[in-house]
TIVO-2410 file (N, C-alpha, C; in nm, 3 decimals):
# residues 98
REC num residu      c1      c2      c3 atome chaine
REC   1      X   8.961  11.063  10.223     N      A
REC   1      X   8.972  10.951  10.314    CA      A
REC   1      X   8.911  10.824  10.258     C      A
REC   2      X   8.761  10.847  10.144     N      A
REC   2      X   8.750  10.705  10.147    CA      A
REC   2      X   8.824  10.676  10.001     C      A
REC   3      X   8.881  10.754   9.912     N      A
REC   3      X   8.977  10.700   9.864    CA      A
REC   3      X   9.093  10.600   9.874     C      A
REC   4      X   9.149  10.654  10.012     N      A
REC   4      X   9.296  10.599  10.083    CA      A
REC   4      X   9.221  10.430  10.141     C      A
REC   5      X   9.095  10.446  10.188     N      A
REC   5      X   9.043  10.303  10.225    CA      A
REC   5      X   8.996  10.244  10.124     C      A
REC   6      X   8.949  10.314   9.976     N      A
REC   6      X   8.942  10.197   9.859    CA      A
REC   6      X   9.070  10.140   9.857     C      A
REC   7      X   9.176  10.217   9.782     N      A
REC   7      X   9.322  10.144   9.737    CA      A
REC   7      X   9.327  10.049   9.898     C      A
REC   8      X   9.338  10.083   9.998     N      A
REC   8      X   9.337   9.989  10.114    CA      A
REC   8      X   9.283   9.851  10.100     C      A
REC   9      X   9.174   9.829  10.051     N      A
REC   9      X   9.085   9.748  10.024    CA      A
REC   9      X   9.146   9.648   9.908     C      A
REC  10      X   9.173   9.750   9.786     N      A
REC  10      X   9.175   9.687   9.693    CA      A
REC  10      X   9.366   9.577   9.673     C      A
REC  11      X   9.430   9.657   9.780     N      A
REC  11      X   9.560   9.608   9.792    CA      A
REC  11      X   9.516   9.496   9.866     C      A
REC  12      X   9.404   9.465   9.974     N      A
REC  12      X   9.441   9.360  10.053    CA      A
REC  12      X   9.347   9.218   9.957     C      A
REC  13      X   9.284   9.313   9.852     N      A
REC  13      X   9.204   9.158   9.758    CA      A
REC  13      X   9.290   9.118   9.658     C      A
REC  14      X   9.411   9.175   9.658     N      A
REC  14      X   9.505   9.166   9.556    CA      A
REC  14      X   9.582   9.091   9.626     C      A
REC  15      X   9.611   9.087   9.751     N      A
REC  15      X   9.692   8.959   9.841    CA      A
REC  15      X   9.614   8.841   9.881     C      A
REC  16      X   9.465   8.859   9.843     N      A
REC  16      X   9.405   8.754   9.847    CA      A
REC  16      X   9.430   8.671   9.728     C      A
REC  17      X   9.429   8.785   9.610     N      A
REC  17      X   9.420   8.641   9.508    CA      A
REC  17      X   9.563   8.598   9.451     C      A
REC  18      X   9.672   8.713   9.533     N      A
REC  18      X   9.817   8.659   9.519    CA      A
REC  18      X   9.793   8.485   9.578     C      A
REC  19      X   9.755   8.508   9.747     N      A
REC  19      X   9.763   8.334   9.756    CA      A
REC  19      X   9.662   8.262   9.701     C      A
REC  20      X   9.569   8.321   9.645     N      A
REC  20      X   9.433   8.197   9.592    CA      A
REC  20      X   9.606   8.129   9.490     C      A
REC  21      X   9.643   8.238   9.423     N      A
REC  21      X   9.745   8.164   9.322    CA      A
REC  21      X   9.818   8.042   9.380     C      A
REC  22      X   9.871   8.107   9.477     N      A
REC  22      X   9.974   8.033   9.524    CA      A
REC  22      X   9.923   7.921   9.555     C      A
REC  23      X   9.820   7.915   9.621     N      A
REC  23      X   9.729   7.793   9.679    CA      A
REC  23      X   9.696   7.703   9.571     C      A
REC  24      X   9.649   7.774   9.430     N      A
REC  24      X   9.631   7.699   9.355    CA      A
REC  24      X   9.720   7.601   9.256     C      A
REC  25      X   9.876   7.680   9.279     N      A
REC  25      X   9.961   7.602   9.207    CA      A
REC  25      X  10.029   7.505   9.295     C      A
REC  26      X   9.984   7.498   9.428     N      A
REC  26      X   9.989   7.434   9.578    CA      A
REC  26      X   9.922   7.232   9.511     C      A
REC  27      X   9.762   7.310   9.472     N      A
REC  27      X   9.712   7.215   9.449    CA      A
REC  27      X   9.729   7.160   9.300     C      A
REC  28      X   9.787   7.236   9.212     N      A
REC  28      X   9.825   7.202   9.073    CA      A
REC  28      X   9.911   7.099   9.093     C      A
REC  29      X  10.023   7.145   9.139     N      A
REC  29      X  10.158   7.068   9.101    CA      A
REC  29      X  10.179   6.985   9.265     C      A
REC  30      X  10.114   7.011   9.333     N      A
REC  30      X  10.201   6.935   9.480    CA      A
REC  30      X  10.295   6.998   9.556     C      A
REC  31      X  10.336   7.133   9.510     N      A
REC  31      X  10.475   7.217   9.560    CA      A
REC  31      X  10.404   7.352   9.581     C      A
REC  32      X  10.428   7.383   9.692     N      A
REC  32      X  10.394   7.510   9.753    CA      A
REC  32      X  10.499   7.630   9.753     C      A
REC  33      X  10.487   7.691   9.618     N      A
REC  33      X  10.578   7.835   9.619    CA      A
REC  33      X  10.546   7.971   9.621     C      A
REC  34      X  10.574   8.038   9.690     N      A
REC  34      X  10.540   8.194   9.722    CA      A
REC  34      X  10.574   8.251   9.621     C      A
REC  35      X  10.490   8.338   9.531     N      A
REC  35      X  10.525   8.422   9.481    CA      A
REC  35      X  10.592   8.532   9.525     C      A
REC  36      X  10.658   8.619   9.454     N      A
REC  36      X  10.739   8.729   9.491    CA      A
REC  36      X  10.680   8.857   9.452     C      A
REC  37      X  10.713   8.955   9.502     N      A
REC  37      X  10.613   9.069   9.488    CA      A
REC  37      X  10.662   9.147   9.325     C      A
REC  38      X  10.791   9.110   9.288     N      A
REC  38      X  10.845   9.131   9.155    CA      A
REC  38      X  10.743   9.027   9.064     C      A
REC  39      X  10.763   8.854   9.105     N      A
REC  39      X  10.663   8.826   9.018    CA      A
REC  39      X  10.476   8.847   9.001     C      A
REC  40      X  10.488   8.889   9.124     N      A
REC  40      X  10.350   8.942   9.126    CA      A
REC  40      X  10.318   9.066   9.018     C      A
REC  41      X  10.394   9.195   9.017     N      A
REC  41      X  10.444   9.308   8.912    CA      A
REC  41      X  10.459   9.247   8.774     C      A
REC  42      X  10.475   9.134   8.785     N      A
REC  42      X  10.544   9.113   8.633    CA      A
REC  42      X  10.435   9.025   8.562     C      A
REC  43      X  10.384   8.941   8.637     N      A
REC  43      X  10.205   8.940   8.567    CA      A
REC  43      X  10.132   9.016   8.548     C      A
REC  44      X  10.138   9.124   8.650     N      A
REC  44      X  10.011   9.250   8.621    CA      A
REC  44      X  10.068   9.339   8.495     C      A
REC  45      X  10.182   9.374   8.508     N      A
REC  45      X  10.239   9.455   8.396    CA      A
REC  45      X  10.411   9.447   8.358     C      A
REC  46      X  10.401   9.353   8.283     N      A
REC  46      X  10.531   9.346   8.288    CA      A
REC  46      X  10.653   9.428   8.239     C      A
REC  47      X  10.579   9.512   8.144     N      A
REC  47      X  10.669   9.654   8.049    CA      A
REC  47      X  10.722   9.749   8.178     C      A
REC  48      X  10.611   9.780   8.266     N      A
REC  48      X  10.698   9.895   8.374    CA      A
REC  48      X  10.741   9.820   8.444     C      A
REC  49      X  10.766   9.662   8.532     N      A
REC  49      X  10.892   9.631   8.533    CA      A
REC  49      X  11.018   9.613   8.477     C      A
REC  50      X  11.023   9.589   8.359     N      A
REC  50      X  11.163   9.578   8.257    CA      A
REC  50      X  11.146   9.697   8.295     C      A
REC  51      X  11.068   9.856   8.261     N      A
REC  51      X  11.161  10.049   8.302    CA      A
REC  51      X  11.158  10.006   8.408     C      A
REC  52      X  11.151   9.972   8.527     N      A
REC  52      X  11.234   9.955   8.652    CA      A
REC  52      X  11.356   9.925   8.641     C      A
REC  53      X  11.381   9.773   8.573     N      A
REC  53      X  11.481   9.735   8.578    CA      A
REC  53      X  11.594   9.823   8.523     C      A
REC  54      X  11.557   9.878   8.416     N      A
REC  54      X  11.608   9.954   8.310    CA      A
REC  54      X  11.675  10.051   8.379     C      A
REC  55      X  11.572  10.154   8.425     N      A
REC  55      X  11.651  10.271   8.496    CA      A
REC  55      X  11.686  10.224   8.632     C      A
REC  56      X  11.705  10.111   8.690     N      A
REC  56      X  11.787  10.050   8.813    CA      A
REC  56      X  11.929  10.005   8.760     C      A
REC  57      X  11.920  10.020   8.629     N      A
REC  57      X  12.071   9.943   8.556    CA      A
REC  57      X  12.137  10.030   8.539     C      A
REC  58      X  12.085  10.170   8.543     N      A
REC  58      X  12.167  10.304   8.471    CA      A
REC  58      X  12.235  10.352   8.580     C      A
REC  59      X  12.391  10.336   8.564     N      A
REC  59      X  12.444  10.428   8.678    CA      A
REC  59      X  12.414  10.522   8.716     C      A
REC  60      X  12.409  10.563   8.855     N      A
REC  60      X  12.324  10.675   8.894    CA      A
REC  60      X  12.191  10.687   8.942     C      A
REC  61      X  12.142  10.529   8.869     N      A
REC  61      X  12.007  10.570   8.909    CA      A
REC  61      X  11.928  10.470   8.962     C      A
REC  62      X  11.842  10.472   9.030     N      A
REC  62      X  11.809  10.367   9.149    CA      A
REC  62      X  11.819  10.404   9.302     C      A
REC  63      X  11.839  10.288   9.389     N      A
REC  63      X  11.857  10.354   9.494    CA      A
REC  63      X  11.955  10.201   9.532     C      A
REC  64      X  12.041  10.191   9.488     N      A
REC  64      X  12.110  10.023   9.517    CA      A
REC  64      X  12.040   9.935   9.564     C      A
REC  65      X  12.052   9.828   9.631     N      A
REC  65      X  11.988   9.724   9.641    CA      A
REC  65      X  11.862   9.745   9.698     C      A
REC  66      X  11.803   9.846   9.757     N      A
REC  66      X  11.679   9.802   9.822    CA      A
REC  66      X  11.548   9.769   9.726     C      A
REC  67      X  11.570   9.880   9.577     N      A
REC  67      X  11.414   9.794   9.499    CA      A
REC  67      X  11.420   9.614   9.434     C      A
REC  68      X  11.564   9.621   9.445     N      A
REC  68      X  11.577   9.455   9.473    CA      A
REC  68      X  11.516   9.380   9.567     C      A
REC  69      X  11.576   9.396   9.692     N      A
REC  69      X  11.512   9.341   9.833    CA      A
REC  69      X  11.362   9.330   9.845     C      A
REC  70      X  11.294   9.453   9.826     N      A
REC  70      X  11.152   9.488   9.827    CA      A
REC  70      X  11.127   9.402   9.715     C      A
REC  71      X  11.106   9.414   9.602     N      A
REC  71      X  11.059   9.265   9.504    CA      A
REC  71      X  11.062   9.103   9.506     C      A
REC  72      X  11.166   9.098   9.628     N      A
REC  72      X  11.225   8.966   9.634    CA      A
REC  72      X  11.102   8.928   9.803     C      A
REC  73      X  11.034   9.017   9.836     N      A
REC  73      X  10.968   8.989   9.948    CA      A
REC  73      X  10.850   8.897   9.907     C      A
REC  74      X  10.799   8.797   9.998     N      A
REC  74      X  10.669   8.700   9.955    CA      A
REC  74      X  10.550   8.857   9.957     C      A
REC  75      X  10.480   8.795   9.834     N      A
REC  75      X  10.409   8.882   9.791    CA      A
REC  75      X  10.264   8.882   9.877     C      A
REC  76      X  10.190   8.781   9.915     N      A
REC  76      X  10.055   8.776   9.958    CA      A
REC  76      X  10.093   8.838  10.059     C      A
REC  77      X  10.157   8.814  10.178     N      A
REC  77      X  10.143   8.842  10.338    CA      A
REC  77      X  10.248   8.981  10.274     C      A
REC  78      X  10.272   9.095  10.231     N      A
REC  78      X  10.373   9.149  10.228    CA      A
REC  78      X  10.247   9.270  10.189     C      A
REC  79      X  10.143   9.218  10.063     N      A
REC  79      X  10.014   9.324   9.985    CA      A
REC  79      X   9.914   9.346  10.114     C      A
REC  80      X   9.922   9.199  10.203     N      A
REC  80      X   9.802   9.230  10.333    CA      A
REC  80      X   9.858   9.306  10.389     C      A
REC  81      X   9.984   9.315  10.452     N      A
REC  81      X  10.011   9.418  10.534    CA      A
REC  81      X  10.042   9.538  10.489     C      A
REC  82      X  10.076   9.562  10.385     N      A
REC  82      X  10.012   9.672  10.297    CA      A
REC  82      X   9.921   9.732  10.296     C      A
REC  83      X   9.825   9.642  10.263     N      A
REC  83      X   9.644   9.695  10.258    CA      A
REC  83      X   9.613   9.711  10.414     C      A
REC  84      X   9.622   9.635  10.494     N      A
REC  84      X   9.589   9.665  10.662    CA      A
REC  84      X   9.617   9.816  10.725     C      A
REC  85      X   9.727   9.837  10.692     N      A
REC  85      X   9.834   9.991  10.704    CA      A
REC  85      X   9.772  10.053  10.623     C      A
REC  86      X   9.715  10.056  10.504     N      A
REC  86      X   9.640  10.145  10.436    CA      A
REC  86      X   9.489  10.190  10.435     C      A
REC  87      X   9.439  10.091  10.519     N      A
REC  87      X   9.299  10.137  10.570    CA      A
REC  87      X   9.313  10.133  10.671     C      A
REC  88      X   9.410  10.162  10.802     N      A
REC  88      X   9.434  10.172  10.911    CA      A
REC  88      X   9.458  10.287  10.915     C      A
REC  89      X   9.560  10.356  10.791     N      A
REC  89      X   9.594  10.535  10.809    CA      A
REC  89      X   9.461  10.564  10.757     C      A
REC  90      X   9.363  10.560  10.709     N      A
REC  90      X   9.227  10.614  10.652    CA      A
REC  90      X   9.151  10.570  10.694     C      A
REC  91      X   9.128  10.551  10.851     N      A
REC  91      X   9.037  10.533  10.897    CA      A
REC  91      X   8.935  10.591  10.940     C      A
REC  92      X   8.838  10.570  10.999     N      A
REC  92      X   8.728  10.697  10.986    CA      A
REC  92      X   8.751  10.688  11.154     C      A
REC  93      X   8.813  10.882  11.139     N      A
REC  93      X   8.820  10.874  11.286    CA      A
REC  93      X   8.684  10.965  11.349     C      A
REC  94      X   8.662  10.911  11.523     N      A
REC  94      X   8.572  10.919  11.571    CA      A
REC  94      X   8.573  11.131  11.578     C      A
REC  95      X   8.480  11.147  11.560     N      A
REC  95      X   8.434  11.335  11.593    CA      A
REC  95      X   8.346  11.368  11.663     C      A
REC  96      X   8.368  11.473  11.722     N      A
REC  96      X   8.267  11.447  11.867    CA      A
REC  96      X   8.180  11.603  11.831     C      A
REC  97      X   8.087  11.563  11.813     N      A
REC  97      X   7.997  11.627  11.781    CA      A
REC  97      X   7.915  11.741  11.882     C      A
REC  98      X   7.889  11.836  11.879     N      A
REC  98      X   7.874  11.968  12.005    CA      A
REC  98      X   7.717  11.981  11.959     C      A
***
């Protein structure tokens, strides 16, 4: 359980510093753009996205458009509610003690 609430944790500081980004290229350039949860993947590691892409290209294999859709989602508010749901299922539930 407190495994499932680290990764919980650590997904929702990872949507924090998705928008620190965003915020910061907000204040870089004057233009406020959401990253995408593909480009979010593709800074952290970009080799196992290209094998995504890769085996999404191979007939047969994939699941059609939805690991498209899902990458194309804004990434900050998409990792919070992620991380929220993930220390929400690992929560420390109450036990009643005899």
């Amino acid at each position: 359980m407190v495994v499932g609430r680290i990764i919980g944790w650590l997904v929702l500081f990872l949507a924090i510093i998705a928008e620190g980004s965003d915020l910061w290229g907000w204040y870089d350039t004057g233009r406020y753009a959401v990253a995408t949860l593909g480009e979010i993947w593709g800074r952290i590691d970009r080799e196992s996205l290209l094998a995504l892409s890769a085996l999404l290209q191979r007939p047969g294999g994939g699941w059609g458009s939805v690991p498209i859709m899902l990458l194309s989602l804004p990434g900050a508010p998409t990792l919070a509610i992620l991380g929220l749901l993930i220390i929400g299922a690992f929560r420390r539930r109450n036990r009643r003690r005899r």
